[in-house]
C-alpha positions as a printed NumPy array, in Angstrom:
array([[ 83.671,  38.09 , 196.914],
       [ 85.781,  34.807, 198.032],
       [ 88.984,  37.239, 199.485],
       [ 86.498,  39.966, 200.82 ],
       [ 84.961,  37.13 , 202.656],
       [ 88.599,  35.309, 203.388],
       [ 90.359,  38.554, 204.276],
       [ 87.722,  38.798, 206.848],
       [ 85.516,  41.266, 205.24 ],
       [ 88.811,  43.816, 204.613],
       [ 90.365,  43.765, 207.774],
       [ 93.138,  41.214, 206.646],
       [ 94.408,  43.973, 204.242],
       [ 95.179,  46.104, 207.472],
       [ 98.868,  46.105, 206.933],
       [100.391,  45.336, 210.59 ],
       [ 98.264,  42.409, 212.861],
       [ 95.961,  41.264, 210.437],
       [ 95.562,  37.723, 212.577],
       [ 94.879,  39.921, 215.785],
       [ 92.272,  42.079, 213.568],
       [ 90.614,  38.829, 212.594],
       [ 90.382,  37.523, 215.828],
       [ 88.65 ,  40.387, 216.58 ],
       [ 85.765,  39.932, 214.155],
       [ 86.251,  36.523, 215.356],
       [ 85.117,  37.48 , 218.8  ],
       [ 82.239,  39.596, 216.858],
       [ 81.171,  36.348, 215.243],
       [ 81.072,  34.426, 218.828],
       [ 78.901,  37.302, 220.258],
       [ 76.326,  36.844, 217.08 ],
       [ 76.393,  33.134, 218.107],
       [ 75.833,  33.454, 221.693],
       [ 73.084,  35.633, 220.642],
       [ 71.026,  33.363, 219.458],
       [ 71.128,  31.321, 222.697],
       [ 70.903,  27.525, 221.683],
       [ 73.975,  25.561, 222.193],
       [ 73.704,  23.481, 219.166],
       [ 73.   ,  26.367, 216.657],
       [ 76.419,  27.257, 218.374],
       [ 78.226,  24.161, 217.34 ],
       [ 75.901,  23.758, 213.8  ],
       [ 77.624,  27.44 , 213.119],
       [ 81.003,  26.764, 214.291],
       [ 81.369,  23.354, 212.371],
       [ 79.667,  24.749, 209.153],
       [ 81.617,  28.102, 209.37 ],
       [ 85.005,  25.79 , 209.663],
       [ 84.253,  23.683, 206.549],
       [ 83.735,  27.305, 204.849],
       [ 86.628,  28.539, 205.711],
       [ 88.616,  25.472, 204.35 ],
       [ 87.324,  26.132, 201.17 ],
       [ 87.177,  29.694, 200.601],
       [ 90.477,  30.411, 202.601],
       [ 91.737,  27.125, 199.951],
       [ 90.255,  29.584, 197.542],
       [ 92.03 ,  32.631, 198.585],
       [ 95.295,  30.718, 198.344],
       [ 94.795,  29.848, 194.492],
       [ 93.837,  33.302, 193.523],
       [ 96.594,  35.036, 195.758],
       [ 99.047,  32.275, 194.04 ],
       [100.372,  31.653, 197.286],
       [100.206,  29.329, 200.367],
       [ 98.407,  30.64 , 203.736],
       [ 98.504,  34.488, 202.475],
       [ 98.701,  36.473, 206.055],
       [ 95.5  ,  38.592, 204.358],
       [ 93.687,  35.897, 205.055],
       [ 91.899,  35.669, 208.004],
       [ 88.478,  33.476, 207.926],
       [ 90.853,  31.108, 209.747],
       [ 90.96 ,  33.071, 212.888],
       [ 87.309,  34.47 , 212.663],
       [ 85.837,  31.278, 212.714],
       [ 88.467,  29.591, 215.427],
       [ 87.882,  31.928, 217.856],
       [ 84.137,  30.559, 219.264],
       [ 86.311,  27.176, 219.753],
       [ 88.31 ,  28.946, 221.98 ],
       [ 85.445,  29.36 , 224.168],
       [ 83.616,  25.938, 223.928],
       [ 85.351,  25.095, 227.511],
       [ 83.767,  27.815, 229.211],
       [ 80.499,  27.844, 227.408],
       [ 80.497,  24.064, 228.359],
       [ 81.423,  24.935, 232.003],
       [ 78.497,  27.989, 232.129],
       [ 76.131,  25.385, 230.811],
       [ 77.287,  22.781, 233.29 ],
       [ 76.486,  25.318, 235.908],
       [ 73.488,  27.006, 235.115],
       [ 71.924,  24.899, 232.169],
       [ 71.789,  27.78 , 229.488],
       [ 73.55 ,  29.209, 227.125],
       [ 76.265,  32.358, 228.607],
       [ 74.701,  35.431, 227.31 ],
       [ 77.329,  37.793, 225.384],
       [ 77.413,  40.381, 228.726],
       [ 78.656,  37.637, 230.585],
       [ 81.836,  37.773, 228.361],
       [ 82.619,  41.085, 229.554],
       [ 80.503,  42.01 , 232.513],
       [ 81.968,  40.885, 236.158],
       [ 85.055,  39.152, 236.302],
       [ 84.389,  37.898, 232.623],
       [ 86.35 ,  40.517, 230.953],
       [ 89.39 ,  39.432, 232.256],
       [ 88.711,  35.318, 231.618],
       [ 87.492,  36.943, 227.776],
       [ 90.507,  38.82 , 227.723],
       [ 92.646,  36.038, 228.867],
       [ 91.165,  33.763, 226.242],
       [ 91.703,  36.088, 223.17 ],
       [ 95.377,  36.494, 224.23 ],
       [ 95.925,  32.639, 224.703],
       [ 94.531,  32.464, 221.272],
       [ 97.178,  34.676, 219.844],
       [100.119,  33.271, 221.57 ],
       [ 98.84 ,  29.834, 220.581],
       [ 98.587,  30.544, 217.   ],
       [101.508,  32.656, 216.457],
       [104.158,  30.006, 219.078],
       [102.131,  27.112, 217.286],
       [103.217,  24.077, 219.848],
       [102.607,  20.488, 218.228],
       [100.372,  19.749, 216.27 ],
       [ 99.48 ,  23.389, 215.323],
       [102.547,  23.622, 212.735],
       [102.419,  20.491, 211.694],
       [ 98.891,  20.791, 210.103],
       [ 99.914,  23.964, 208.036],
       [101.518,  21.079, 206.411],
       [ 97.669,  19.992, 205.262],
       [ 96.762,  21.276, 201.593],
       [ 95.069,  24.073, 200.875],
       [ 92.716,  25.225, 202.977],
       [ 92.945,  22.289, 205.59 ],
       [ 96.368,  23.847, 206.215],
       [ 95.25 ,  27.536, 206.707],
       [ 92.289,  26.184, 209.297],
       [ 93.585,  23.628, 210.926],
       [ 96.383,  25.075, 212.673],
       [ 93.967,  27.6  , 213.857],
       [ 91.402,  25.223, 215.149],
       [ 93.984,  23.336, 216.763],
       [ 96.1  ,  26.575, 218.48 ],
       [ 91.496,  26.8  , 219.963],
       [ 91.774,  23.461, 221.155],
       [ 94.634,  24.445, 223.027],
       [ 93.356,  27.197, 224.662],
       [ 90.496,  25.183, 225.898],
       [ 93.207,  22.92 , 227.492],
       [ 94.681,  26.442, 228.794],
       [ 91.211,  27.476, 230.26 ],
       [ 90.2  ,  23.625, 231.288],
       [ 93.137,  23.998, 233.729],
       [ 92.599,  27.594, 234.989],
       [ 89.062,  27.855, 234.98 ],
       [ 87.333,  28.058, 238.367],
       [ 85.007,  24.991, 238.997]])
């Protein structure tokens, strides 16, 4: 059950992109989030599903018998809502509730989802300082970190480009 869960329910074992096919459930996990429509179930669910991911994807390295195996992909799942915390943050800011999850792709959101999933890819695959660095971290620190940081940069990215 710990690598079905840290493969990201099977879609690690895809053989070619299995970071890009977590990221994908990834964005399936943000939808369920925005779902529920309170802001701090949001962040409850994106802290606790971090500190989950550090152990089972810490786990997943020990059974696997080897460091940050590229089957596993909790790390991505659970980074990508991060990505989004700048423009969830903005929306609220704006309109004081929650985005709903057609906002992501209805209107010109498509293209600033889009964007966002892309920037998360480039950010964790370049992985500018500190994101290699922490896949120094043991265990699973090291497979989620570097994740969670490549997030915080793309909410840098979007902090920049997104309209006021």
């Amino acid at each position: 059950m710990i690598l079905f869960v840290a493969q990201g329910f099977g879609v690690g074992r895809i053989p070619f992109a299995p970071g890009t096919f977590g990221s994908v459930v990834g964005m399936l996990w943000m939808t369920l989030l925005l779902a529920i429509g309170s802001f701090w179930c949001y962040l409850a669910a994106l802290f606790g599903s971090a500190a989950l991911s550090v152990w089972l994807c810490g786990e997943a390295e020990r059974i696997l018998g080897k460091p940050d195996p590229g089957s596993v992909v909790l790390d991505e799942i659970v980074a990508i809502p991060l990505c989004f915390l700048a423009w969830i943050l903005a929306h609220l800011q704006h309109s004081g509730s929650m985005p709903a999850p057609a906002e992501f792709l209805g209107g010109g959101g498509w293209a600033y989802t889009l964007a966002t999933f892309v920037a998360f890819r480039f950010f964790d695959i370049a992985k500018p300082w500190p994101v290699h660095q922490s896949q120094r971290l043991p265990g699973g620190w090291g497979v989620t970190m570097d994740d969670l940081l490549a997030a915080l940069w793309v909410n840098l990215a979007l902090f920049v480009f997104l309209p006021s």
